[in-house]
TORLUM-834434 format. One record per residue (C-alpha): x, y, z; residue number from 1. Coordinates in steps of 0.2 Angstrom, whole numbers, padded with zeros to 4 digits. Layout:
BEGIN
> c1,c2,c3,i
> X,Y,Z,NUM
...
! end
This chain:
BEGIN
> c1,c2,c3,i
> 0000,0000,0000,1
> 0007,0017,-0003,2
> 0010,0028,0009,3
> 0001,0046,0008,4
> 0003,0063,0015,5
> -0007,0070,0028,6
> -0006,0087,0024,7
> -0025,0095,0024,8
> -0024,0108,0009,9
> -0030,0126,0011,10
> -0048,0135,0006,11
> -0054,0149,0002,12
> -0064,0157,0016,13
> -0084,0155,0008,14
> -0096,0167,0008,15
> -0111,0162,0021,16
> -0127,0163,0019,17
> -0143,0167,0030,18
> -0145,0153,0045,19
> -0162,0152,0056,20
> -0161,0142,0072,21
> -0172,0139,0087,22
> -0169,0146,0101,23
> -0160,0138,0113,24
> -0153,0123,0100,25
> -0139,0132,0096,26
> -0129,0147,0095,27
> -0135,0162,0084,28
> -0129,0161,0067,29
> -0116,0173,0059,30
> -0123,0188,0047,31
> -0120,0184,0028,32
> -0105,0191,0027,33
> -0096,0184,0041,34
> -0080,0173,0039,35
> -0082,0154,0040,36
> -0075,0143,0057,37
> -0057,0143,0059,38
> -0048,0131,0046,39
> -0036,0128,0061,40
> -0044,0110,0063,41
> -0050,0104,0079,42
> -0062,0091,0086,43
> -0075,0079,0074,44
> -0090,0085,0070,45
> -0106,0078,0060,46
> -0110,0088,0045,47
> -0122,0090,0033,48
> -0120,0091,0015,49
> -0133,0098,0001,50
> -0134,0100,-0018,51
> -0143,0115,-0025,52
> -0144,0120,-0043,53
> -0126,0127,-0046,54
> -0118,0117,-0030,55
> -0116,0111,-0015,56
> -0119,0118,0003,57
> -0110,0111,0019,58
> -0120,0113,0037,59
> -0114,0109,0055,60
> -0126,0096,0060,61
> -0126,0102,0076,62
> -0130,0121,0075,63
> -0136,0121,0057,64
> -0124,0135,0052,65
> -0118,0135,0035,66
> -0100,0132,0033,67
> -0095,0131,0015,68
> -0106,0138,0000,69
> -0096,0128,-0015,70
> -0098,0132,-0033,71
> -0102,0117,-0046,72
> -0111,0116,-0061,73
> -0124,0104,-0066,74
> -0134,0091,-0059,75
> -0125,0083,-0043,76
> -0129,0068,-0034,77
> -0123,0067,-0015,78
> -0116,0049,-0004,79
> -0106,0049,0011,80
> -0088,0039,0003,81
> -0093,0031,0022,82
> -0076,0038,0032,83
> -0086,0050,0042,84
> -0082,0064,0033,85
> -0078,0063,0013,86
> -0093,0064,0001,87
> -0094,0058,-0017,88
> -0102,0071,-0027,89
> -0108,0061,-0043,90
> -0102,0072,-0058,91
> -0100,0073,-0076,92
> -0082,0065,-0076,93
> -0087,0053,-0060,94
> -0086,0054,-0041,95
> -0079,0070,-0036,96
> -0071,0068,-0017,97
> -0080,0082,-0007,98
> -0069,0087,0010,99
> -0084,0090,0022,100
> -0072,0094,0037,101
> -0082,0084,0049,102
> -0068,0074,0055,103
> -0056,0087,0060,104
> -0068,0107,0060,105
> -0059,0112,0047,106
> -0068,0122,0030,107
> -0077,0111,0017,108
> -0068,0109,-0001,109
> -0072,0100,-0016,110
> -0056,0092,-0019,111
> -0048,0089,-0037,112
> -0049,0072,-0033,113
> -0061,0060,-0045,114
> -0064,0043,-0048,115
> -0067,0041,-0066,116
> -0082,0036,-0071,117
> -0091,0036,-0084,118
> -0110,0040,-0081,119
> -0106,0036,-0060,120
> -0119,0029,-0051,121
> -0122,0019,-0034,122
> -0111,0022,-0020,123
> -0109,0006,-0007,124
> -0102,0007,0009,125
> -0099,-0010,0018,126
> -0084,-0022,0027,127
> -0073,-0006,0029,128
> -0074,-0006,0008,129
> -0080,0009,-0001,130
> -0086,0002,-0020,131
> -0090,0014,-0034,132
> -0100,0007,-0050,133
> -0099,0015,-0067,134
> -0114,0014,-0078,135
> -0104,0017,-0092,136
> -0093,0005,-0092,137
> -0099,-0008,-0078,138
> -0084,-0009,-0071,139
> -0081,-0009,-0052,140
> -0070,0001,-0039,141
> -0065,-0003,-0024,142
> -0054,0006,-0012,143
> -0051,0003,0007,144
> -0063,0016,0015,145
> -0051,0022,0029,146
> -0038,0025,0016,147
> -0047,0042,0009,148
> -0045,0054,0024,149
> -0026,0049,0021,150
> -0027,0055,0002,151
> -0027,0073,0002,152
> -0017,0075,-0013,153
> -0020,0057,-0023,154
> -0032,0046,-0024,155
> -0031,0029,-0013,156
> -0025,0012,-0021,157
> -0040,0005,-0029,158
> -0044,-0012,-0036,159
> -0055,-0011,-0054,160
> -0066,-0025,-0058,161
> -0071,-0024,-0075,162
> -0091,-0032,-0081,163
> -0094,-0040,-0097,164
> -0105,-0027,-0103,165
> -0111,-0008,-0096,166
> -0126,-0007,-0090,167
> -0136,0004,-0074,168
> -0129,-0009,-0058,169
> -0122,-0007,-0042,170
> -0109,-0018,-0031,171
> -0105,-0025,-0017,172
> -0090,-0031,-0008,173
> -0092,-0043,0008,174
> -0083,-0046,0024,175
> -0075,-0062,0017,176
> -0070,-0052,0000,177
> -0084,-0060,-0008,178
> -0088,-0047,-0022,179
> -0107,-0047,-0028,180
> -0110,-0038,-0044,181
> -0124,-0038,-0055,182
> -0129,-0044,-0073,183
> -0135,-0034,-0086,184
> -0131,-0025,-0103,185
> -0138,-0009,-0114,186
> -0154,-0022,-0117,187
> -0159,-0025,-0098,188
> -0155,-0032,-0083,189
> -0156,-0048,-0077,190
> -0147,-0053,-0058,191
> -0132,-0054,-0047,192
> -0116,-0065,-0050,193
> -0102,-0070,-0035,194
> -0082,-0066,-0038,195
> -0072,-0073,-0026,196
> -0056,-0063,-0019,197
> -0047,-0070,-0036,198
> -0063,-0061,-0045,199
> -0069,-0079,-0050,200
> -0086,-0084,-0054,201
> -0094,-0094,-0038,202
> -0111,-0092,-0042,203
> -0126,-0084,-0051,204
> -0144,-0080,-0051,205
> -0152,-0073,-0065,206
> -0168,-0073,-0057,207
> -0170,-0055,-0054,208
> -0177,-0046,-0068,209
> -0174,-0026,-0068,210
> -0163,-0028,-0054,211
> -0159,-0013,-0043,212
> -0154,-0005,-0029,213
> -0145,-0017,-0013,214
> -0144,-0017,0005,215
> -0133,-0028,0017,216
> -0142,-0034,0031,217
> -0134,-0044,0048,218
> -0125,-0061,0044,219
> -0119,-0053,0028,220
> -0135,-0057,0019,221
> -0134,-0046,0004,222
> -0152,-0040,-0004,223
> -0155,-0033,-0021,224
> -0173,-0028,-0027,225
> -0181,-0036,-0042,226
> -0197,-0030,-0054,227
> -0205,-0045,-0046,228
> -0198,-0048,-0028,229
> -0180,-0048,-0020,230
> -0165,-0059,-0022,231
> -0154,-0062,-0007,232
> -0137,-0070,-0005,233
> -0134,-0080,0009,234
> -0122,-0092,0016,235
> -0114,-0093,-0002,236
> -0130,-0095,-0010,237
> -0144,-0082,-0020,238
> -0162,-0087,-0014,239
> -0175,-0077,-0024,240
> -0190,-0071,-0013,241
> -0204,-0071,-0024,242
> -0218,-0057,-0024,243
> -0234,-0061,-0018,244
> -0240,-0046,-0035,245
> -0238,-0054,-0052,246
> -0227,-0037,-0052,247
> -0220,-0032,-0035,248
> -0204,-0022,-0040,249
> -0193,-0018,-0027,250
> -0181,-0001,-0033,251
> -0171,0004,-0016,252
> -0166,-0007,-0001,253
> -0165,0001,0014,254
> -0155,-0010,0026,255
> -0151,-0008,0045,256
> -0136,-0016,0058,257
> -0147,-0017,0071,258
> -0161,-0029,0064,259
> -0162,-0043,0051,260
> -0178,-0035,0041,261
> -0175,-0024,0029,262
> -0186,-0009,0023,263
> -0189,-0011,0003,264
> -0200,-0002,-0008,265
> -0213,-0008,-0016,266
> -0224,-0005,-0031,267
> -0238,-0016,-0039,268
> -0240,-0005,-0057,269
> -0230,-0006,-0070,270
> -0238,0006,-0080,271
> -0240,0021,-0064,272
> -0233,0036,-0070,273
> -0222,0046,-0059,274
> -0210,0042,-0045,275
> -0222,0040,-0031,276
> -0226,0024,-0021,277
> -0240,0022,-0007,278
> -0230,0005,0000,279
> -0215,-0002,0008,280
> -0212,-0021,0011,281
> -0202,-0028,0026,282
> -0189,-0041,0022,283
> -0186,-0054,0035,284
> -0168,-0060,0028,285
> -0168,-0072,0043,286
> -0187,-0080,0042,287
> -0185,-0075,0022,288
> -0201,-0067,0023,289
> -0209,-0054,0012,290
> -0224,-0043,0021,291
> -0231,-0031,0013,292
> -0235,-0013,0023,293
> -0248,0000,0014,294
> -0248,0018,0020,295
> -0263,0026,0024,296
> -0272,0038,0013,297
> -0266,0051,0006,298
> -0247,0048,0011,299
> -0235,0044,-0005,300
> -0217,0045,-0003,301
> -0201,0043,-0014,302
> -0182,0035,-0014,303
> -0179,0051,-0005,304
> -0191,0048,0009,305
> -0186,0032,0019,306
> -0171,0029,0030,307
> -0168,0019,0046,308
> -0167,0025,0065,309
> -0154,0021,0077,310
> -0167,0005,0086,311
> -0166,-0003,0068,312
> -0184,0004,0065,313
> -0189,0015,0050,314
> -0196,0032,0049,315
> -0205,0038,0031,316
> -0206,0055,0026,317
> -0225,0057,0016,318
> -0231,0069,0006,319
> -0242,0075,0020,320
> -0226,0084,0026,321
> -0226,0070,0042,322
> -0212,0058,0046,323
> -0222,0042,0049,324
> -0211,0032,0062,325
> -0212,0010,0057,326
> -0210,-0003,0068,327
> -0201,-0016,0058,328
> -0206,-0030,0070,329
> -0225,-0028,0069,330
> -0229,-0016,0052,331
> -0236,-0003,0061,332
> -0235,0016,0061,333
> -0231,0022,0079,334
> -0232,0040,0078,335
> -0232,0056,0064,336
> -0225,0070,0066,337
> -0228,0085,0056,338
> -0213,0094,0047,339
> -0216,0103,0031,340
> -0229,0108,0021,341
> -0237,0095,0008,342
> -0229,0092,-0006,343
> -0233,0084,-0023,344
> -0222,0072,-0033,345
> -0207,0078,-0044,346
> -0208,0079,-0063,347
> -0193,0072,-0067,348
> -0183,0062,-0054,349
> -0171,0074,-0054,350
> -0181,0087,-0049,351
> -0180,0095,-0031,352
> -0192,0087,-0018,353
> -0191,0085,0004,354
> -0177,0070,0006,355
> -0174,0062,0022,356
> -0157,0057,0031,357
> -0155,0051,0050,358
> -0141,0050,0060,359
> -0139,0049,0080,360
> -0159,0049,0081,361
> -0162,0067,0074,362
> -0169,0068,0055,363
> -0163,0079,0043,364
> -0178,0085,0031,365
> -0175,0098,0019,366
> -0191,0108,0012,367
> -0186,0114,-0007,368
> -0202,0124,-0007,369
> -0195,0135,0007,370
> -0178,0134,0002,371
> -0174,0128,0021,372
> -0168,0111,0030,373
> -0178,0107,0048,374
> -0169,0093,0061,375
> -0181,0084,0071,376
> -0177,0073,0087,377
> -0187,0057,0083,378
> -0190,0054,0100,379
> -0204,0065,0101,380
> -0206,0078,0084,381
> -0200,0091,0091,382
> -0190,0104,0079,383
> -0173,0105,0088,384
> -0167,0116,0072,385
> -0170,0126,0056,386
> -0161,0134,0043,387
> -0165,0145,0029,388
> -0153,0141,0014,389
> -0146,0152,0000,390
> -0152,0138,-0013,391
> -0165,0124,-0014,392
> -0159,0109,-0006,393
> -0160,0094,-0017,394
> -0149,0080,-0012,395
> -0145,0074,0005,396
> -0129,0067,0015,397
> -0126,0066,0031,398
> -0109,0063,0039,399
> -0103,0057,0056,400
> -0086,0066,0059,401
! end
């Protein structure tokens, strides 16, 4: 392994812009044109990272005040690279390494550093592994996850996996080096195939049209969604769990440490228009069990909208502008609590609409229609911060520091 420099590059200082916090959370925010925190370094810090429409904003996680205000042109995508501070900012020439300064208080810089890739899409964090996949080419890279926040100046040593053909997939790399990629080409996509630590061919399942979207769930069972159900692998073998709809397409896993059932979602139409769904199902990766939850009236929800909390539960953010907490255990809603306004499904995918991330039992929501982002401790609804932002939030990482 090659040995890096440590050395943390300057920034400029960023302009700020206007901060609203609740009394009492939080320290009152600077003026516009005050001068960012010290770039002396310091203690970690959580942080939060945003895209707007011409670039990305960085937020205490903590306080809400804006720390860095980064110019960056076109449509970004945003995934904590999982070292408790980098980002990967999905751009035109692949993943763009984002500095948050979460781990040390220091100012947040978008970093010359990229990992080429054509048409970059799913970013996976597991087994101390950070795997990038390239729709482009569908080839896999994968770097030691630790070995980024020692790389200020080079990229980490990487290993690249090449696929047969490109296509829209995603990889994972387990603890036993077990790398799980999937099968597909320009025409479709059709499942998940095992490489061992040589990158040879253990196993296969082609039984998962449209795959998409994976989650790794306790016991290194791995999860990906299909158009008609989910395929797992499990102690070295793909088992398919089959829908209980003649089309029951999974699209996002969203997995959890602390509990065996992943949170998937579900939809039933093929032919719905828009990006909206009205239901989750819940994955019993031990029982291998599929149950089906639907929401209640008038509460839709996008890819966006769903994460886990720290009890292995899930909380949904609907468009009714409520987080809907979920036991996992029993498929029922526990509580709602109101955050934004309602909101209606995006036009395009791409388009601006509320996301949700958790972390440390406080849910980051932003609200695009007001241009603000609201925390909320999920122990009981209450608004513990708010910030008015100089852009409309689109994207969403959060990082630990």
């Amino acid at each position: 392994m090659k040995k890096h420099s440590t050395l943390r590059l300057g920034v400029a200082a960023l302009a700020l812009g206007g901060i609203t916090l609740l009394a009492g959370c939080a320290a009152p925010a600077e003026s516009p044109d005050a001068a960012p925190s010290s770039t002396a370094g310091g203690e970690a810090q959580p942080r939060v990272a945003l895209t707007y429409d011409g670039g990305l904003l960085v937020l205490d996680a903590d306080s809400l005040e804006l720390v860095g205000d980064i110019e960056k042109s076109g449509f970004l995508r945003v995934n904590a690279a999982g070292d408790g501070d980098n980002v990967m900012v999905t751009t035109e020439e692949g993943f763009q390494v984002l500095h948050t300064g979460a781990s040390d208080s220091t100012d947040p810089e978008l970093t010359d550093l990229v990992f080429e890739a054509p048409v970059a899409g799913h970013v996976v964090r597991h087994a101390d592994k950070t795997v990038l996949f390239s729709d482009g080419t569908g080839e896999t890279t994968i770097y030691e996850t630790a070995d980024l926040l020692d790389s200020t100046t080079e990229l980490p040593e990487v290993e690249r996996v090449p696929a047969p053909a490109a296509h829209h997939g995603v990889s994972i790399v387990l603890e036993d080096d077990t790398l799980l990629t999937t099968i597909g080409d320009e025409n479709g996509r059709t499942g998940v195939r095992a490489l061992d630590s040589d990158r040879e061919e253990i196993a296969r399942s082609e039984e998962c049209p449209g795959v998409h979207g994976e989650g790794t769930a306790p016991g290194e069972v791995a999860i990906f969604g299909c158009n008609d159900g989910v395929l797992l692998f499990k102690d070295g073998e793909f088992t398919k769990l089959q829908a209980t709809d003649e089309y029951g397409r999974t699209g996002n896993v969203y997995p959890s440490e602390e509990s065996p059932i992943a949170v998937v979602d579900y939809k039933t139409d093929p032919d719905a228009e828009g990006v909206l769904l009205s239901m989750v199902a819940l994955v019993d990766t031990e029982a291998e069990t599929t149950q089906i939850i639907e929401l209640p009236d008038g509460v839709e929800y996008t890819w966006r909208d769903v994460a886990r909390t720290d009890d292995g539960n899930a909380v949904i953010l609907g468009t009714d502008g409520s987080l809907h907490l979920l036991d996992v255990q029993t498929g029922e809603l526990t509580d709602s609590y109101p955050v934004v306004g309602e909101w209606e499904g995006p036009a395009e995918w791409q388009d601006a609409h509320p996301a949700l991330s958790v972390l440390d039992g406080v849910a980051y929501v932003t609200e695009p229609a007001t241009d603000s982002l609201h925390a909320i401790d999920l122990t009981d609804g209450s608004e513990v911060g708010h910030a008015e932002l100089p852009g409309t939030p689109n994207e969403i990482a959060v990082v630990t520091g």
